[in-house]
N, C-alpha and C positions, 0 to 999 in steps of 0.2 A: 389399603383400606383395612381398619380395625374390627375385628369383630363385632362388635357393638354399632357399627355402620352398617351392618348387615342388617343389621333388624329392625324391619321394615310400620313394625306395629307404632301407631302416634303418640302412646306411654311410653316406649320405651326411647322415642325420638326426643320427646320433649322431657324425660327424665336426662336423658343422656347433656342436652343442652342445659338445662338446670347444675349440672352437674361443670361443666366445662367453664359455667359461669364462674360457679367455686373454685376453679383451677385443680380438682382432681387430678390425679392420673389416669389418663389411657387406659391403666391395668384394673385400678378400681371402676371406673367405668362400664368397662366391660364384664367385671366380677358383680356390679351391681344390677346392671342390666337384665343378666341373663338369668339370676335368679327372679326379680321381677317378674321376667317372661316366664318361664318354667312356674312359677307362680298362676301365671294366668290361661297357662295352657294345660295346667293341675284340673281348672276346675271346666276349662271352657268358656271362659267371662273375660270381659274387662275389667281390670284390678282394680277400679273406679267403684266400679258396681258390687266388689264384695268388705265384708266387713272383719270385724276382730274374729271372731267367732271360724273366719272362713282359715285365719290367719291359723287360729290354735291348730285347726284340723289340719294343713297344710304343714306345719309344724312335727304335727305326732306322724301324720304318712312320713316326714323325713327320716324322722327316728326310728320308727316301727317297721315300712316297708322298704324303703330306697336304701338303709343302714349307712348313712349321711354321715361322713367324720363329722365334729364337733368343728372344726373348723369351715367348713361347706357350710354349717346348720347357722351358725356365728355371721357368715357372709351373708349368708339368705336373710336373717333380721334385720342385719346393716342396710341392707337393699332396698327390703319391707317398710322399713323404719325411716329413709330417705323420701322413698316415692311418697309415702301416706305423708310427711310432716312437711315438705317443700313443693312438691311436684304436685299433689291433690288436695293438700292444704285440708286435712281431715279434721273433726269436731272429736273423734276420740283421742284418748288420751291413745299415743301414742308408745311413749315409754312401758305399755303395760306389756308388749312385745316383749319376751324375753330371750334375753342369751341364756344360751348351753356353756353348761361350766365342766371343764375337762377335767372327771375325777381322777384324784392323785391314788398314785400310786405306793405302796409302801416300798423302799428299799430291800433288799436280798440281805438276810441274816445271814452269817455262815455257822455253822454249828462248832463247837471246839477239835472235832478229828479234820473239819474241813481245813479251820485256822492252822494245824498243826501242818496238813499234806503240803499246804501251799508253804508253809518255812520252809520246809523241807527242800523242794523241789525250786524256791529261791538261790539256796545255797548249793543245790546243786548242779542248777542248772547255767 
C-alpha cells in the first residue's frame, strides 16, 4: 500500500483518483496528497471550505515557522494548485498561488594570494 492509500480523508481519496486518472506517478501522488492534507490539518477545515487568503497564510507559516525548503514550499503549491483547479473545480483564479523561487547564489571569488597558494600547491603537489 502507498502512502497516499493511507489517507483515509474523502479530498485526499478523490484528489488521489483525479490524479491517477491523469496517469501521475505514485510518487507525485503521494507528494501532492500529503501536502493537501497537512494543509487542511493546518487550519482544522476541509480544503473545500477555505479560501486564497487561507492559502497565503498557510504559505508564510511554511516559510516563517515550519522553515520549509523551497522545494517542500514548490510541492505544496503544485498540490494547492491541482486540488483547487481539478479536484474542487474553484471560481478563483487559481494561478494567483504562487511559487517560491530559490535565490541564487553568487559564486566564491578568490582573492589574488588565494589564486597564487593554490598554483603553488598545484605544482607541487
Amino acid at each position: 500500500m502507498t502512502p497516499y492509500e493511507k489517507r483515509k480523508s474523502p479530498f485526499t481519496q478523490r484528489m488521489a483518483e483525479d490524479m491517477q486518472v491523469r496517469n501521475f506517478s505514485p510518487r507525485t501522488i503521494d507528494s501532492y496528497t500529503y501536502h493537501v492534507d497537512r494543509f487542511a490539518k493546518h487550519f482544522g477545515k476541509d480544503p473545500e471550505q477555505l479560501g486564497p487568503e487561507d492559502v497565503r497564510n498557510f504559505q508564510l507559516w511554511m516559510i516563517r515557522e515550519n522553515k520549509s525548503s523551497w522545494s517542500q514550499f514548490n510541492q505544496a503549491v503544485c498540490g494547492l494548485r491541482f486540488f483547487y483547479s481539478f479536484t474542487c473545480k474553484r471560481d478563483w483564479v487559481i494561478t494567483h498561488i504562487p511559487f517560491g523561487h530559490v535565490p541564487k547564489k553568487l559564486p566564491n571569488v578568490l582573492g589574488s594570494d588565494e589564486v597564487a597558494s593554490r598554483r603553488v600547491s598545484c605544482f607541487l603537489g
